[in-house]
Backbone as a ProteinNet text record, in pm:
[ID]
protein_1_A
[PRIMARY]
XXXXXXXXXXXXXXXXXXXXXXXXXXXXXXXXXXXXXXXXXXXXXXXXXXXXXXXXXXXXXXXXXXXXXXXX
[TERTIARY]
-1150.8	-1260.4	-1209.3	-1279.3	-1171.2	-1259.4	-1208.7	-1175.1	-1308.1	-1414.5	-1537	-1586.7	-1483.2	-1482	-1331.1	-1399.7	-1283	-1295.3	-1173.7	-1155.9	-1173.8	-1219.2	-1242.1	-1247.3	-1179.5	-1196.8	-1023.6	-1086.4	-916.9	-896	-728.5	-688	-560	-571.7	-483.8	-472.1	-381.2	-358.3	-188.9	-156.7	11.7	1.7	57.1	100.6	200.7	245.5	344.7	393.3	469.7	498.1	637.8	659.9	792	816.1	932.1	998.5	1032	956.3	971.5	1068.8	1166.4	1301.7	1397.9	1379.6	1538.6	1467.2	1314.6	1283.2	1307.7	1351.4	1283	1201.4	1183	1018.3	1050.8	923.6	936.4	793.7	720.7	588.9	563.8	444.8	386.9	260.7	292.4	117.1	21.7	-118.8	-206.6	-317.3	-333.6	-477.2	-607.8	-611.3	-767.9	-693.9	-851	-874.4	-810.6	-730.7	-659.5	-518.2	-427.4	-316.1	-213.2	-136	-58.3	49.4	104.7	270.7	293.2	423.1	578.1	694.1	729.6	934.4	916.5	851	824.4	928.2	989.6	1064.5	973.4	1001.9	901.7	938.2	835.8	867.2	913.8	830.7	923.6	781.3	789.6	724.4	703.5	568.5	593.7	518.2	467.2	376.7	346.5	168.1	120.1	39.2	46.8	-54.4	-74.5	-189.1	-248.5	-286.3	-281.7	-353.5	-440.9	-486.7	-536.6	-494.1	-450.9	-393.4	-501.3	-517.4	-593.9	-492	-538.1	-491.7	-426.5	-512.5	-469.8	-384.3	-327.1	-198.7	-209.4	-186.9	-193.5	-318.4	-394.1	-480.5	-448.8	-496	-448	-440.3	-307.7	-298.5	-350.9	-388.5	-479.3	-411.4	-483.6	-349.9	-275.6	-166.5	-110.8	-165.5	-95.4	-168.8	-39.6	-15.7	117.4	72.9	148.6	142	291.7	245.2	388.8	348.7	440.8	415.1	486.2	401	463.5	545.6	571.8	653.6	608.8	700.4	649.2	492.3
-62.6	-6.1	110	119.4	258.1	359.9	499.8	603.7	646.8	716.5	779.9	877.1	952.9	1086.6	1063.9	1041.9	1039.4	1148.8	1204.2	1287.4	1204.9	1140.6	1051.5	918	824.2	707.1	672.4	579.8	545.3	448.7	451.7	362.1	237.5	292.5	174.5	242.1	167.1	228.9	169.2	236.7	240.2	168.7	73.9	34.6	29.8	131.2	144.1	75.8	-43.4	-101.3	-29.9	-26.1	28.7	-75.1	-78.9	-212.7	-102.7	-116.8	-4.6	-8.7	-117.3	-97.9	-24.6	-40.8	-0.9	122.1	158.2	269.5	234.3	138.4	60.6	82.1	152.8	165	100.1	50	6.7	-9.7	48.1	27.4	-12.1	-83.2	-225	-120	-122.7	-79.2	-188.1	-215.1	-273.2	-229.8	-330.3	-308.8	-340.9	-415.9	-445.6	-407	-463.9	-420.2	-497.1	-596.4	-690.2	-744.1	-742	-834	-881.1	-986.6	-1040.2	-1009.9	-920.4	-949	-1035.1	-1072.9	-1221.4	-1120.6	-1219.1	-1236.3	-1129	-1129.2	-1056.3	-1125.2	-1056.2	-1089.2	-1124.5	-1256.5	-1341.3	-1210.3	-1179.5	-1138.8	-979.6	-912	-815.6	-723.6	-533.3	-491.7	-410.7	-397	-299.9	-224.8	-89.5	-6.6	20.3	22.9	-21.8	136.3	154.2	296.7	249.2	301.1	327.5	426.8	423.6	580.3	510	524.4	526.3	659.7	630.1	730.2	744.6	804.9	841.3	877.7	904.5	1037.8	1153.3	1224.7	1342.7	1340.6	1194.6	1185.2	1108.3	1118.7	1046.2	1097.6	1047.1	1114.4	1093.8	1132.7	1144.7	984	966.3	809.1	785	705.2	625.9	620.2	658.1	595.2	489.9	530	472.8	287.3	188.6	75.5	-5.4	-68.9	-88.4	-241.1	-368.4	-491.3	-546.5	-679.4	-740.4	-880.6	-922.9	-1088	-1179.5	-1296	-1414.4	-1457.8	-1653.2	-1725.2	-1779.4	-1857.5	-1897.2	-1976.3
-38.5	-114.9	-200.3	-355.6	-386.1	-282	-380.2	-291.2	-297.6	-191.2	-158.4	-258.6	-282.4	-406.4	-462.9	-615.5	-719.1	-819.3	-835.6	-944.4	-1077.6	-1092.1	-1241	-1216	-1333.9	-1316.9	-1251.7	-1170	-1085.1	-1169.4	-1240.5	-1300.2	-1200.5	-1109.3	-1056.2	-882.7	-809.7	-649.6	-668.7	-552	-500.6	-326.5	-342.4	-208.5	-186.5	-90.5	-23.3	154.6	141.2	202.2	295.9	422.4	479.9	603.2	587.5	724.8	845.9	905.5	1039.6	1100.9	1103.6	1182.3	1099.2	986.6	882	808.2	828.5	719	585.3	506.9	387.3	317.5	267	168	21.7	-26.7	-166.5	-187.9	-320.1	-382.6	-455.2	-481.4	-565.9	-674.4	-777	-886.9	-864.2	-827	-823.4	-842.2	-945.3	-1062.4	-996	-895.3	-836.3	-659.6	-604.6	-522	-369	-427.7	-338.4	-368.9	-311.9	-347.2	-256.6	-270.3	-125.7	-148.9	-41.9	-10.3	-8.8	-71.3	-35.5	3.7	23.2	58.5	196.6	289.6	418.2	532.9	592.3	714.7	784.3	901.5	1001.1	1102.2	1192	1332.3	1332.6	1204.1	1128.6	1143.8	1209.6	1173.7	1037.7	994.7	850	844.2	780.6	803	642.5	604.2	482.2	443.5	372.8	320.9	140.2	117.7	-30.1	-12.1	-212.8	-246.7	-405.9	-431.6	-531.1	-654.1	-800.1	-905.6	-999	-1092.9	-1226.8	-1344.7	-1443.7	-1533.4	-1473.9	-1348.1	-1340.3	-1203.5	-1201.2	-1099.1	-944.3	-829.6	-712.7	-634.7	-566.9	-486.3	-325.6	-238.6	-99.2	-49.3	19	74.8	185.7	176.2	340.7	468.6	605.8	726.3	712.7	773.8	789.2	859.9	834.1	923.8	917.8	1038.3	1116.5	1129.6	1070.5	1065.7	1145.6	1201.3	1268.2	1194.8	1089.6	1058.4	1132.8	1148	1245.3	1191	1217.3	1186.6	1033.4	979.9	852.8	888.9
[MASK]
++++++++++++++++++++++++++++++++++++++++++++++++++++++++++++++++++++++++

């Protein structure tokens, strides 16, 4: 959902994806309100946070939320 209180109009969010064994991080720009990871290690944990950005820069990121993907 976007964010409760926005400093303006939100022009996009940051998902930040991290592979919990190796500390890995890498982030995706996404324009709506949904989108799917690929190329995910099977059996692999990862830990997911957003934030939603504007004009006037990043706004506070969401908890943390800790995923384990299965087999193919």
């Amino acid at each position: 959902d976007p964010p409760a209180y926005a400093n303006g109009p939100v022009q996009g969010y940051r998902l930040f994806c991290t592979e919990t064994a190796t500390g890995r991080e890498q982030h995706v720009e996404v324009d709506g309100l949904s989108y799917r990871l690929e190329g995910l290690k099977k059996f692999t944990e990862y830990t997911l946070r957003f934030l939603a950005y504007n004009r006037y820069g990043p706004g506070v990121s969401s908890e943390d939320i800790t995923v384990t993907t299965l087999s193919d």
